[in-house]
C-alpha positions in Angstrom: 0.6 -13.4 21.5 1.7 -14.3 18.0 0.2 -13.2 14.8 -0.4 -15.8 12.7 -2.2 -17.6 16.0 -4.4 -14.7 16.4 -7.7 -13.7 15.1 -8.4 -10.2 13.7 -10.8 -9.2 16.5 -8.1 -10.4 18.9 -5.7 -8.0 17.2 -8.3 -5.2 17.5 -8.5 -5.7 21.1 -4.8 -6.0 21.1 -5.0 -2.5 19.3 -6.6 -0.9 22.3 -4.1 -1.6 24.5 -1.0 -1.3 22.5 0.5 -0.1 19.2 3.5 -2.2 19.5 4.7 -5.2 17.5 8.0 -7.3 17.6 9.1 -9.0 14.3 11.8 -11.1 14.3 13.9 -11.0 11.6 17.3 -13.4 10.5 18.7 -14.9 7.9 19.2 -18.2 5.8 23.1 -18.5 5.4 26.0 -20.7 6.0 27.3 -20.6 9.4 30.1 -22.6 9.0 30.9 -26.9 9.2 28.4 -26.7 12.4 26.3 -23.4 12.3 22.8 -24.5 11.4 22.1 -22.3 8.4 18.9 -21.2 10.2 20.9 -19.7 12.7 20.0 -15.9 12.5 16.4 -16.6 12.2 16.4 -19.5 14.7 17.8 -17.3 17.7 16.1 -14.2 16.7 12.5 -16.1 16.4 13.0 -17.7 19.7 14.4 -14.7 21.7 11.4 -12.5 20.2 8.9 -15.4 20.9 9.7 -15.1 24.8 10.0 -11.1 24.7 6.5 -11.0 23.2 5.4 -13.5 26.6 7.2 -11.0 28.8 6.0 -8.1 28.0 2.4 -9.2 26.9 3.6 -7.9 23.1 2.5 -9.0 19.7 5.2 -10.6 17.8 4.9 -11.1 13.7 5.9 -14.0 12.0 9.7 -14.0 11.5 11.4 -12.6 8.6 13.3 -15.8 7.4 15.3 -14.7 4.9 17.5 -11.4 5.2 20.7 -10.0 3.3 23.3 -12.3 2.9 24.9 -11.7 -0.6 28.1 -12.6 0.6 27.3 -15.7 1.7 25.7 -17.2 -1.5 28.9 -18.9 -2.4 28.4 -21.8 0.0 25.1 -23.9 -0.8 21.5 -23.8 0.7 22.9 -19.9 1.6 19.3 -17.3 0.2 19.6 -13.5 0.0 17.0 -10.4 -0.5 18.7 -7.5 -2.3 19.2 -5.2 0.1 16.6 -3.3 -2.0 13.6 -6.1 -1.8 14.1 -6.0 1.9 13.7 -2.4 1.9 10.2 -2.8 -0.1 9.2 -5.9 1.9 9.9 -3.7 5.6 7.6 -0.8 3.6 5.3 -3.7 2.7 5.0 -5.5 6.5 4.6 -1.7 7.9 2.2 0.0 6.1 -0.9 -2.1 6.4 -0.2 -2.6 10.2 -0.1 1.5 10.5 -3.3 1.8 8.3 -4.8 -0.7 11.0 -3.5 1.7 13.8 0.2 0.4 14.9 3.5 3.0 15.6 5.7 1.0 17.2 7.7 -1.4 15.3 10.7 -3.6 16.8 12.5 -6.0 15.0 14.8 -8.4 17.1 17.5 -8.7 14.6 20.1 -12.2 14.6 22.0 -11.1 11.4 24.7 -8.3 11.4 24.3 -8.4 7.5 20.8 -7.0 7.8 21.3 -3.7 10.0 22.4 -1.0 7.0 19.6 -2.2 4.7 16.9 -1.8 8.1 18.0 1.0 8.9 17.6 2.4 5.3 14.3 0.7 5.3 13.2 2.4 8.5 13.9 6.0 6.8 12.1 5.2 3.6 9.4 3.7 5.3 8.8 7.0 7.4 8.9 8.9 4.1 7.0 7.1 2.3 3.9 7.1 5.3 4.2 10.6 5.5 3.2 10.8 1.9 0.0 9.0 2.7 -1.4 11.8 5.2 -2.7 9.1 7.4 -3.3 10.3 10.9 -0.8 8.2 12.5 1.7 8.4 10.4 4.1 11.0 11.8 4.0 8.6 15.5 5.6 5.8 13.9 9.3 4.2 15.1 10.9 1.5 14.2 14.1 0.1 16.1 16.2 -2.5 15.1 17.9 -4.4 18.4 20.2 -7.0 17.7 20.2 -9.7 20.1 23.7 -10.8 20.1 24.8 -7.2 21.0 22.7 -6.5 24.0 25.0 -5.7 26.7 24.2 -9.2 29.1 24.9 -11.2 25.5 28.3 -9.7 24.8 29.5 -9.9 28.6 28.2 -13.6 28.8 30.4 -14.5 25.4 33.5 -12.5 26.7 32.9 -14.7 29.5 32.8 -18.0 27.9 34.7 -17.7 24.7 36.9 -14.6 24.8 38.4 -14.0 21.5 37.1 -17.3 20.3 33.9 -15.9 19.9 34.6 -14.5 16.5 32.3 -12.8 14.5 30.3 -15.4 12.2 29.3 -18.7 13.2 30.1 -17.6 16.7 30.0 -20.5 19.9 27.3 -18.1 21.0 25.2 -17.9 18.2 25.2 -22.1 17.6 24.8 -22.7 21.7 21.6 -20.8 21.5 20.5 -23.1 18.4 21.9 -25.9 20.4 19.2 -24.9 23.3 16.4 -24.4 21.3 16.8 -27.6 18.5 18.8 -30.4 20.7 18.0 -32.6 18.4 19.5 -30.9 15.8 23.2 -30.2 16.9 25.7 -30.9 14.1 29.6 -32.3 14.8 32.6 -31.3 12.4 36.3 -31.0 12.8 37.4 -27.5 12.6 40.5 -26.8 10.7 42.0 -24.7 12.0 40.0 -24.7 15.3 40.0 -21.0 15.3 39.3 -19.6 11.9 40.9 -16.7 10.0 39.8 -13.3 10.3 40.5 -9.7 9.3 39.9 -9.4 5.5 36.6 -6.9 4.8 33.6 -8.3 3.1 33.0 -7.6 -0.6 31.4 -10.3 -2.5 30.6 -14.2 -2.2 33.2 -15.5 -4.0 36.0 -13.3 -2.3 34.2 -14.2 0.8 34.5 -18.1 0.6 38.0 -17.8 -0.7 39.5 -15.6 2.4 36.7 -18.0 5.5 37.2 -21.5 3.2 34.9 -22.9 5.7 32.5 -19.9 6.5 33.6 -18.9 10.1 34.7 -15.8 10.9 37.4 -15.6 13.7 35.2 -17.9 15.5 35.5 -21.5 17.3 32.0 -23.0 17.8 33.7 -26.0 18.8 33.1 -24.3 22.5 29.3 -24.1 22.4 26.7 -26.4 24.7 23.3 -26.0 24.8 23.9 -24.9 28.6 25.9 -21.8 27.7 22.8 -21.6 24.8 20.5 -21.4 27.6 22.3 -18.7 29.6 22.5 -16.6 26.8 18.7 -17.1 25.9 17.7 -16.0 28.8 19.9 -13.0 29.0 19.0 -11.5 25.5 15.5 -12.2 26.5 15.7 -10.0 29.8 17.9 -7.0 28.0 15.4 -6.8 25.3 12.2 -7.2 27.4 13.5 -3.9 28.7 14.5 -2.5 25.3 10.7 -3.4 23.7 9.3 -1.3 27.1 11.8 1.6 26.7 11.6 1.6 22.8 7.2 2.0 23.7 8.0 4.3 26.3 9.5 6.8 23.8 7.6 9.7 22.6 
């Protein structure tokens, strides 16, 4: 059931059976000579969409663009601050809690995004406790990031070993591969395996330690078969997750 497909007296009846709602959330950033740069919100959209059939959930519309400073040096890369993505989580949550939802679960394709949600989620539960609404003290929110749900990281071990890297990852452009065939980019990668090691600061140290954006990675090694696979693992691990997460008291 998505949102923006729905009716409000469909969501009111959705209301009565559930508090829950998935959003996914991503990012609009290089991902190297062959990483679509709608990757994050791409996989995260897709794997949320088929949670949301699983588990009979309601699932927001995704939250394209996350924080991805360090990536602004290549073009077409966007970025929130990571404090406009704190006020736009405060700003997604409150009116759903004032219509009667607690449980908030983001399906999350961007590491970049985790600190600022998590800071988001604290502020957020602050900052409804202030409003005395009813409700307010049974809200959660959970951030679950698809690419480290415990199928997903065996399957890429599997198939890549240390090739998987940590940005622009064969895992993360096999799973766009799967769901936008049509879109599937070819590049030659040089080196094959790119550098890795130095931290993140900002974009312009960023482009000038990954020249080409990929991070320890070699996407080279990514079908839309292996995409598949790992589609339908992070869907099953985080079906279970979303039932836990509403489970909780």
């Amino acid at each position: 059931m998505l949102l923006h497909l729905s009716t409000w007296p469909e969501v009111e009846a959705y209301l009565q059976r559930s508090q829950g709602i998935i959003f996914p959330i991503g990012s609009t950033e290089q991902h190297g000579p062959t990483g679509l740069i709608g990757t994050d919100a791409i996989c995260a959209e897709a794997i949320a969409k088929a949670v949301g059939e699983t588990t009979a959930a309601l699932v927001g519309p995704t939250i394209n663009v996350g924080m991805a400073l360090h990536h602004t040096a290549f073009p077409g890369s966007l970025s929130l601050r990571p404090s406009t993505l704190i006020a736009l989580i405060q700003d997604y949550v409150k009116p759903l809690v004032r219509a009667g939802f607690t449980r908030f679960f983001f399906i999350n394709g961007h590491g970049g995004n985790v600190a600022t949600l998590k800071a988001a989620f604290s502020e957020t539960y602050a900052a409804l406790l202030e409003l005395n609404w009813p409700q307010a003290e049974q809200v959660r929110c959970q951030v679950a990031n698809w690419y480290m749900s415990k199928s997903v990281m065996q399957l890429a071990q599997e198939l890549y070993g240390h090739q998987e890297g940590s940005h622009a990852t064969p895992s993360e452009v096999a799973l766009t591969q799967y769901v936008y065939p049509e879109a599937i980019k070819a590049a030659v990668l040089d080196p094959l395996l790119a550098p890795s090691g130095h931290p993140i600061y900002n974009a312009i140290d960023f482009r000038r330690h990954y020249p080409d954006g990929r991070m320890g990675s070699n996407p080279d090694l990514a079908t839309p078969e292996h995409g598949q696979s790992l589609y339908e693992a992070a869907v099953k691990d985080l079906s279970n997750t979303y039932l836990q997460f509403l489970a909780q008291s």
